[in-house]
N, CA, C and O atoms as CSV, one atom per row, in Angstrom:
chain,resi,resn,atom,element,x,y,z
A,1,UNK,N,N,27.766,1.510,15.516
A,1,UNK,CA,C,27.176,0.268,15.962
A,1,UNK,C,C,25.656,0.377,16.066
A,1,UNK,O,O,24.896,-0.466,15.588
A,2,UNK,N,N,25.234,1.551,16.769
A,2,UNK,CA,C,23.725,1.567,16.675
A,2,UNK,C,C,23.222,1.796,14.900
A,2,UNK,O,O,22.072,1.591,14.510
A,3,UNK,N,N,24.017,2.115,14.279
A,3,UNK,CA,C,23.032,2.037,12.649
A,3,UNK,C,C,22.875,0.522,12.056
A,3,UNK,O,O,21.971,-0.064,11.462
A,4,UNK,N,N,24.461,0.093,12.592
A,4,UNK,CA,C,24.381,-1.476,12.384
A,4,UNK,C,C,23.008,-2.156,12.935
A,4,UNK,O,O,22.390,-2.980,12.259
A,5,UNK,N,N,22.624,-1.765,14.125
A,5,UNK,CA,C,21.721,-2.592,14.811
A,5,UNK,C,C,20.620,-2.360,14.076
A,5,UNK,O,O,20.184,-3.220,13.311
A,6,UNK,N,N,19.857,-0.775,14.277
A,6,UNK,CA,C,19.186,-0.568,13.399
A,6,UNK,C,C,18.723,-1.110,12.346
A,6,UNK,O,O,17.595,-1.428,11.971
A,7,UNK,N,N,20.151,-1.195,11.754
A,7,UNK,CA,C,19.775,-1.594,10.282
A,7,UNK,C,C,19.363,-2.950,9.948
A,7,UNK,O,O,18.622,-3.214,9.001
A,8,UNK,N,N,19.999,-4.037,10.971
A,8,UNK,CA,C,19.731,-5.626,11.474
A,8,UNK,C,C,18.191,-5.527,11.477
A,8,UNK,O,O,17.401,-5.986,10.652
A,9,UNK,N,N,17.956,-4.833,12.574
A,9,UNK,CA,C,16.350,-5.338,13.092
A,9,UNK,C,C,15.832,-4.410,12.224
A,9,UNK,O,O,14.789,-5.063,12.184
A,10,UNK,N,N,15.580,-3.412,11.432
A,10,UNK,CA,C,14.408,-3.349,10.143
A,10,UNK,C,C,14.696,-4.572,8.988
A,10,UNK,O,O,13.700,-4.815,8.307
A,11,UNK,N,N,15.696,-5.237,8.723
A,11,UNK,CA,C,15.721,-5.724,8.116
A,11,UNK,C,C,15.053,-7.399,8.243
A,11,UNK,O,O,14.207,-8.075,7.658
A,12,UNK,N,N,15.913,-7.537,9.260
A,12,UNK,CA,C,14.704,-8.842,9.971
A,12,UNK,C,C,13.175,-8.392,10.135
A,12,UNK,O,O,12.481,-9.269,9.620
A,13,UNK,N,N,12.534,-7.551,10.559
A,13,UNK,CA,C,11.238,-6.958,10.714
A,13,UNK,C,C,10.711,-6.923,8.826
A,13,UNK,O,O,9.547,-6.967,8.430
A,14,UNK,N,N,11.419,-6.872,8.333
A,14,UNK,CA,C,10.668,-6.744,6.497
A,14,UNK,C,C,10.624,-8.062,6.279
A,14,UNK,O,O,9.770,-8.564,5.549
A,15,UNK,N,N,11.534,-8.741,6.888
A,15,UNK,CA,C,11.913,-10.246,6.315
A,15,UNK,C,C,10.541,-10.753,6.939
A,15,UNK,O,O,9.674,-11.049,6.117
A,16,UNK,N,N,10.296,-10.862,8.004
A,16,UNK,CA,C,8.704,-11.391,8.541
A,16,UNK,C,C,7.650,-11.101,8.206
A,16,UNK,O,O,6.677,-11.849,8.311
A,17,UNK,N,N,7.625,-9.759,7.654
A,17,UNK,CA,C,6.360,-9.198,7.009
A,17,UNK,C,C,6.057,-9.350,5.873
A,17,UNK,O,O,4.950,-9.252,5.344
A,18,UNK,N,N,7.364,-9.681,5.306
A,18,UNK,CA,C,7.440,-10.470,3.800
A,18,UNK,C,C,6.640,-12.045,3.762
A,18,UNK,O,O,5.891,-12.637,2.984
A,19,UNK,N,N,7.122,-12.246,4.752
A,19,UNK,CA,C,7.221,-13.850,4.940
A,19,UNK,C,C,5.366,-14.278,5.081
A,19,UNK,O,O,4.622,-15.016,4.435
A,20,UNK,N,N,5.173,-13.325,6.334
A,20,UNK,CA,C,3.720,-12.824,6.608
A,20,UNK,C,C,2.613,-13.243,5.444
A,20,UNK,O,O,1.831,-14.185,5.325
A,21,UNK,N,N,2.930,-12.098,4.661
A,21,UNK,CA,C,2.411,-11.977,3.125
A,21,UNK,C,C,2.490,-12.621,2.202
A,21,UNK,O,O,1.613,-12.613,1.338
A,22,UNK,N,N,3.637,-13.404,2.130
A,22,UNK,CA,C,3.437,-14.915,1.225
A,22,UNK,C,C,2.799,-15.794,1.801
A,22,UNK,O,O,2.176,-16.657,1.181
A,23,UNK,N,N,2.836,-15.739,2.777
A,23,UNK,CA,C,2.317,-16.868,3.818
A,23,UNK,C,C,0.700,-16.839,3.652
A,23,UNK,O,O,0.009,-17.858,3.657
A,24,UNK,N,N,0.241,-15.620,3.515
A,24,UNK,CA,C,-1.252,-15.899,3.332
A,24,UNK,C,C,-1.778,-15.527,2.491
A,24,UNK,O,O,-3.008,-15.557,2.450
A,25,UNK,N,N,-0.875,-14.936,1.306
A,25,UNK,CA,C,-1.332,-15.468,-0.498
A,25,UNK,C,C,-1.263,-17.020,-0.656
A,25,UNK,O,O,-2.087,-17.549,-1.401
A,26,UNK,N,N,-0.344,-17.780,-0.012
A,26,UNK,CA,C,-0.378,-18.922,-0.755
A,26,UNK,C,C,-1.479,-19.735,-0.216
A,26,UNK,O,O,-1.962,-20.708,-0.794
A,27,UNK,N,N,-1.879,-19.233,1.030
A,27,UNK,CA,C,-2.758,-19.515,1.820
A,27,UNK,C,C,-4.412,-19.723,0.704
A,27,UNK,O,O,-5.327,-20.545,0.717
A,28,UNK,N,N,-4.132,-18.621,-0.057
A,28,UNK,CA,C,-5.473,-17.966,-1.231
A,28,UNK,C,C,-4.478,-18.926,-2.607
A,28,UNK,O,O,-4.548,-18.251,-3.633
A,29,UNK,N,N,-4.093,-19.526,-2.717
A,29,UNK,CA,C,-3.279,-19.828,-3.797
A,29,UNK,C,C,-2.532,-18.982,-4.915
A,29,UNK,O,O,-2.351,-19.118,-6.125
A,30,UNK,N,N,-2.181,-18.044,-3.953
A,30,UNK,CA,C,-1.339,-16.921,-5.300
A,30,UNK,C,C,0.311,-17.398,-4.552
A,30,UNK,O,O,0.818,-16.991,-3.507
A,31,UNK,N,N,0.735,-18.202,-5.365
A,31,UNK,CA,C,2.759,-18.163,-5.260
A,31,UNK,C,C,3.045,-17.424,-6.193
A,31,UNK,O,O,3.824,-17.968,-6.975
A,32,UNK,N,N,2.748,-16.374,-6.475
A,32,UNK,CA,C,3.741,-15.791,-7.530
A,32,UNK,C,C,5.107,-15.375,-6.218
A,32,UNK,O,O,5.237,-15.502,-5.001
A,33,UNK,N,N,5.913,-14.834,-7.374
A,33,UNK,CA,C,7.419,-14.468,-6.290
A,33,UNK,C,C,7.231,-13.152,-5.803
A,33,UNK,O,O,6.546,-12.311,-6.386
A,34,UNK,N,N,7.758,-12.991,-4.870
A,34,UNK,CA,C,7.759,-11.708,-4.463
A,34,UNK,C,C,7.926,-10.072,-5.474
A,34,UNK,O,O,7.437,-8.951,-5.331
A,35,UNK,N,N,8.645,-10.542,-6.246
A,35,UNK,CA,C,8.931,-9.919,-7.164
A,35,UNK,C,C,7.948,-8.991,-8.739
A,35,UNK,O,O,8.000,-7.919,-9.341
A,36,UNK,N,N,6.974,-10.576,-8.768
A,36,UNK,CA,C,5.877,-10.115,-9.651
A,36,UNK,C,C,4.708,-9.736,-8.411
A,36,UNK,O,O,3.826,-8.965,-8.787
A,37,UNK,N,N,4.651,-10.077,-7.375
A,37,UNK,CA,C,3.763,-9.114,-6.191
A,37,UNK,C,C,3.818,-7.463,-6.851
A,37,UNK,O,O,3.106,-6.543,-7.255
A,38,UNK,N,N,5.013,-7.815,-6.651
A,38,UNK,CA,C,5.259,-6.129,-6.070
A,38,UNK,C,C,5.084,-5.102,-7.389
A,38,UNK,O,O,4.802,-3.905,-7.433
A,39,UNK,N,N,5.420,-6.241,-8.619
A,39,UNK,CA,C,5.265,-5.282,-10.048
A,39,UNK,C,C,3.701,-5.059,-10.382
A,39,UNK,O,O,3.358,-4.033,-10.969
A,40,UNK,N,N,2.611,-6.189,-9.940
A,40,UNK,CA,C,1.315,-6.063,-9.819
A,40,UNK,C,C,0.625,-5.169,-9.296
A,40,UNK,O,O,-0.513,-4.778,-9.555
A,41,UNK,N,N,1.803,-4.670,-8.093
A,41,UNK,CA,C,0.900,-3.897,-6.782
A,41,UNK,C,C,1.141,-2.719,-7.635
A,41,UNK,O,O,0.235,-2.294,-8.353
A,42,UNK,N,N,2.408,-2.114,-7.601
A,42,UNK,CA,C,3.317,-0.747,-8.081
A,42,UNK,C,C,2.384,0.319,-8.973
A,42,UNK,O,O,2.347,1.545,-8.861
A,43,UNK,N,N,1.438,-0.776,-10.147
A,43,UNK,CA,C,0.746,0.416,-10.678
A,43,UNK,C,C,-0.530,1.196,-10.277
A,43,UNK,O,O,-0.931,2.108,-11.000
A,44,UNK,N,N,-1.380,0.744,-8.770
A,44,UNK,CA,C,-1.923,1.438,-8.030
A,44,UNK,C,C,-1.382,2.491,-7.113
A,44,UNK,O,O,-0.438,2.146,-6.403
A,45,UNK,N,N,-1.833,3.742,-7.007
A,45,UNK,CA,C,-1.505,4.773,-6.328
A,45,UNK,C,C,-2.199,5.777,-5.551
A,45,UNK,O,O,-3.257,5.887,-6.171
A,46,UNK,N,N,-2.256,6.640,-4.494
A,46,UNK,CA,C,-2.740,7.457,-3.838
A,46,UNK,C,C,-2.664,9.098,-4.382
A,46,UNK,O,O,-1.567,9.609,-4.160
A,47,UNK,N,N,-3.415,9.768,-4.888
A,47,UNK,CA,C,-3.037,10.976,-5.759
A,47,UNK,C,C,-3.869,11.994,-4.251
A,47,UNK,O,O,-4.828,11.608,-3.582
A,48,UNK,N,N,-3.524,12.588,-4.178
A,48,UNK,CA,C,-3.327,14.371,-3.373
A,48,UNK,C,C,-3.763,15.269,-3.830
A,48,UNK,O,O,-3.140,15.447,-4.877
A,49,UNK,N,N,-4.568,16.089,-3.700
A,49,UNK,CA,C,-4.682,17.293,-5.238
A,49,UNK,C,C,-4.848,18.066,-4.082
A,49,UNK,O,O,-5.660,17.695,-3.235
A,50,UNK,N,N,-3.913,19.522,-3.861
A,50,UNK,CA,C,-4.416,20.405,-3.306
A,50,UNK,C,C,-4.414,21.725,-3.378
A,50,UNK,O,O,-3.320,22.289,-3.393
A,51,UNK,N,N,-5.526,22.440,-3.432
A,51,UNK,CA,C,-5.885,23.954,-3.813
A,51,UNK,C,C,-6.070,24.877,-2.392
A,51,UNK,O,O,-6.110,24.585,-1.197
A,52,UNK,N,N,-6.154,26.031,-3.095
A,52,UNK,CA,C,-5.972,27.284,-1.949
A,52,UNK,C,C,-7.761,27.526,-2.249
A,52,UNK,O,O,-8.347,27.069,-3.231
A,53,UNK,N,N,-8.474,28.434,-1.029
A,53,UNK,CA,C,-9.841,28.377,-1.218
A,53,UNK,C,C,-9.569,30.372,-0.934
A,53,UNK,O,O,-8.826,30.984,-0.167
A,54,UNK,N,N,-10.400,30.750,-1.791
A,54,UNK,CA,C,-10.710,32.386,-1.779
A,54,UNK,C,C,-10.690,33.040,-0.397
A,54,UNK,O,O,-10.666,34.259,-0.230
A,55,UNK,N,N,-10.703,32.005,0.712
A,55,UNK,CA,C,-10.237,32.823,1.667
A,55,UNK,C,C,-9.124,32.227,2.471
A,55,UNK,O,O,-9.291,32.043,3.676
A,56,UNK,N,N,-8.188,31.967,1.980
A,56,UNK,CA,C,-6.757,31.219,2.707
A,56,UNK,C,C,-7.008,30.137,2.629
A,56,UNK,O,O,-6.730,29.673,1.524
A,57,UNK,N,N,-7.516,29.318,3.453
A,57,UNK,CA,C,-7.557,27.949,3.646
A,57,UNK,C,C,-7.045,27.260,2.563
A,57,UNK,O,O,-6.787,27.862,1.520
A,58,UNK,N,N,-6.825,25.790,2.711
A,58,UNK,CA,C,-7.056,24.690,1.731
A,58,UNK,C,C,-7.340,23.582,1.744
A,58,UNK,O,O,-6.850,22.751,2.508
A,59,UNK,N,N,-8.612,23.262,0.470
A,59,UNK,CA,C,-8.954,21.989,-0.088
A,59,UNK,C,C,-8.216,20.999,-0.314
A,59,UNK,O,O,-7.602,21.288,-1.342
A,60,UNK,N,N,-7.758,19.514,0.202
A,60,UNK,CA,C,-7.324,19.043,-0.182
A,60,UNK,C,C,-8.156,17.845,-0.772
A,60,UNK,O,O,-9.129,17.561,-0.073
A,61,UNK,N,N,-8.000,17.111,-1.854
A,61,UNK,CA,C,-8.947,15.777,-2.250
A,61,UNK,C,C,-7.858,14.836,-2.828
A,61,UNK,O,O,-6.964,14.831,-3.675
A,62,UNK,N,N,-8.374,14.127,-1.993
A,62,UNK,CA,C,-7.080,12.487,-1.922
A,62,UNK,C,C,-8.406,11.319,-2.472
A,62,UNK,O,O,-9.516,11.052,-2.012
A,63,UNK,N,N,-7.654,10.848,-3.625
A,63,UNK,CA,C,-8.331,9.565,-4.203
A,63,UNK,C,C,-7.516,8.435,-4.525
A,63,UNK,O,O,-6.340,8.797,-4.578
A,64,UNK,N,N,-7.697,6.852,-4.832
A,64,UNK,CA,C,-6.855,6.128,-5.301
A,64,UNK,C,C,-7.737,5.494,-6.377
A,64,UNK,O,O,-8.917,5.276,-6.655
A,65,UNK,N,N,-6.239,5.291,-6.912
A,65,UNK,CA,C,-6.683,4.776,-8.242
A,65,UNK,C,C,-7.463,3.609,-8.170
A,65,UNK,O,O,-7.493,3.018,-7.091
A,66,UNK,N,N,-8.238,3.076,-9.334
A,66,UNK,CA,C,-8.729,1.781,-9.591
A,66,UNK,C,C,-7.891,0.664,-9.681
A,66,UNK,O,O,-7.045,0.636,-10.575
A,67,UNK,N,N,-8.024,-0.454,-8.722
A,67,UNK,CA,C,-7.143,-1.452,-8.726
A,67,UNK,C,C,-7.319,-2.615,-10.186
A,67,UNK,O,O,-8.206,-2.806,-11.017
A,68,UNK,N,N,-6.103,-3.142,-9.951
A,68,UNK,CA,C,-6.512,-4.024,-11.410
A,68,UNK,C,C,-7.156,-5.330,-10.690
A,68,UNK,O,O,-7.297,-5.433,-9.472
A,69,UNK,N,N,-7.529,-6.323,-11.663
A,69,UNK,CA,C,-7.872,-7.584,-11.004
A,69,UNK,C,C,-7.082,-8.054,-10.180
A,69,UNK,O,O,-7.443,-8.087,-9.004
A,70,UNK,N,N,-5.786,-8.552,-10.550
A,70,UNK,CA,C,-4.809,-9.100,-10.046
A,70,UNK,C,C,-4.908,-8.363,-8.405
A,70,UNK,O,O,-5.230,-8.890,-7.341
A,71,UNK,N,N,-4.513,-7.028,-8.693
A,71,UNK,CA,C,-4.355,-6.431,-7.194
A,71,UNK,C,C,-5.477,-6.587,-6.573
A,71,UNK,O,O,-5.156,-6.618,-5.385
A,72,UNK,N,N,-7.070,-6.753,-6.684
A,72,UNK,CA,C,-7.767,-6.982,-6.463
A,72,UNK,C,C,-8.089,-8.490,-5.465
A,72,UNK,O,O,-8.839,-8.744,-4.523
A,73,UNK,N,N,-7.104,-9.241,-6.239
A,73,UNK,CA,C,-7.037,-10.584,-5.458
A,73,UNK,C,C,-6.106,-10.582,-4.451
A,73,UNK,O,O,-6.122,-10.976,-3.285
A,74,UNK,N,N,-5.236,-10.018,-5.201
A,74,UNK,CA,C,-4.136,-9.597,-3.784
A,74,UNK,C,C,-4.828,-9.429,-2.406
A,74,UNK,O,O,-4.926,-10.173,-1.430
A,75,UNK,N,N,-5.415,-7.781,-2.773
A,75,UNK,CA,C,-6.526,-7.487,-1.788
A,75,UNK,C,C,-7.156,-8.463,-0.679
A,75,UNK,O,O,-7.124,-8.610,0.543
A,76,UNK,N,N,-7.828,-9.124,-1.963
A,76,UNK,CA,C,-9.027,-10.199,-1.073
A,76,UNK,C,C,-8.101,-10.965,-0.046
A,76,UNK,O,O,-8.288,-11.001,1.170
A,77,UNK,N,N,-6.935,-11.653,-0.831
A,77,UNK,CA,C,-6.688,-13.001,-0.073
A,77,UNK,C,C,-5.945,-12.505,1.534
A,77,UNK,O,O,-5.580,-13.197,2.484
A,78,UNK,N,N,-5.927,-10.788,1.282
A,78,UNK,CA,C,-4.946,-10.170,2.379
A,78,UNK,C,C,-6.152,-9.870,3.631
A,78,UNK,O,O,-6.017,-10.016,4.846
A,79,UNK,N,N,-7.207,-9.462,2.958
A,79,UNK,CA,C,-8.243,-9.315,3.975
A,79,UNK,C,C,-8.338,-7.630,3.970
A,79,UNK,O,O,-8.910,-7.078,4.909
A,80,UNK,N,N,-7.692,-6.756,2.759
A,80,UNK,CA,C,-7.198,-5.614,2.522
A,80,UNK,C,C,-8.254,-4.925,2.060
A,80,UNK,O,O,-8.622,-5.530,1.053
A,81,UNK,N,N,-9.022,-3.887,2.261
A,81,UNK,CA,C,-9.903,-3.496,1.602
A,81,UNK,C,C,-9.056,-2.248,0.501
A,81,UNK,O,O,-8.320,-1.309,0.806
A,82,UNK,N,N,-9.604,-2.796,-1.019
A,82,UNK,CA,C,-9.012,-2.063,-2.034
A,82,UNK,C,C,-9.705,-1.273,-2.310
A,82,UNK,O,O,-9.311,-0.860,-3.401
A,83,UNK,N,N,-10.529,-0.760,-2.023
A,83,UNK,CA,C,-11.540,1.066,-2.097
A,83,UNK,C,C,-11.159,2.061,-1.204
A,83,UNK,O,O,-12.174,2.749,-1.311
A,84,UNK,N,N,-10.431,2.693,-0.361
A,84,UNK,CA,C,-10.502,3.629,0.490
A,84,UNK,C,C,-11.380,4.641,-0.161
A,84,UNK,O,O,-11.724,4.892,-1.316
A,85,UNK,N,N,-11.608,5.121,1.016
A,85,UNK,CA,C,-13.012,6.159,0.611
A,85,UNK,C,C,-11.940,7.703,0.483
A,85,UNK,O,O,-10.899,7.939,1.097
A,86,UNK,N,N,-12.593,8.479,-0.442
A,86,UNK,CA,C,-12.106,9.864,-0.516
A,86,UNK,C,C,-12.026,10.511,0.670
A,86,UNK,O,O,-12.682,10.220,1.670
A,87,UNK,N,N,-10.838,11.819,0.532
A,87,UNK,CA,C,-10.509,12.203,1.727
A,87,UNK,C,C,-11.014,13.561,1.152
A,87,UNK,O,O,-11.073,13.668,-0.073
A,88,UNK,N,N,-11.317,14.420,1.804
A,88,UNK,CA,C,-11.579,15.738,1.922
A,88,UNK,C,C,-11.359,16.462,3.036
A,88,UNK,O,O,-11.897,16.124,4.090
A,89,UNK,N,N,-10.373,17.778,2.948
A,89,UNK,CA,C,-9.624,18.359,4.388
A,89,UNK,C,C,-10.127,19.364,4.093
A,89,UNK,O,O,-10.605,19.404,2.959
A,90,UNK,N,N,-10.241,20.591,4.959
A,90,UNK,CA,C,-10.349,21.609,4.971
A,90,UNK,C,C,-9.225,22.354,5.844
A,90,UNK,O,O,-9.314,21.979,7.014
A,91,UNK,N,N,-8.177,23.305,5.648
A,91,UNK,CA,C,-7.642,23.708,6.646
A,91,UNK,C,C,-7.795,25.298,6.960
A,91,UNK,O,O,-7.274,25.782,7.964
């Protein structure tokens, strides 16, 4: 019963956040369906690269890809900033 519930309220909780997000594309005039959203978004990504440094530690360098236009508008109308800045760790 508790996975049932669980599983109820994430599912209602996506359903609003969905809803959310159409709600203020169409707001920017993008109705596409949820569906071509998500195929627009899908080919941007977060890449990781991480190396060992000559004395143990490690470098890690996190970049994302270049957004396309489309996702770009996405972006805007979300209030989303589509640049995150590079990450650089040291451990």
């Amino acid at each position: 019963e508790k996975r049932i519930d669980a599983h109820l309220f994430i599912t209602t909780l996506a359903y609003h956040v969905l809803h959310a997000i159409r709600y203020e594309l169409g707001e920017q005039n993008i109705t596409a369906s949820w569906e071509n959203i998500r195929r627009a978004m899908v080919s941007q990504v977060r890449v990781t690269t991480a190396m060992r440094t000559k004395d143990g530690g490690q470098l890690q360098v996190r970049s994302t890809t270049k957004p396309t236009s489309a996702q770009r508008a996405i972006y805007r109308a979300l209030a989303i900033p589509f640049n995150p800045k590079r990450v650089k760790t040291v451990n």
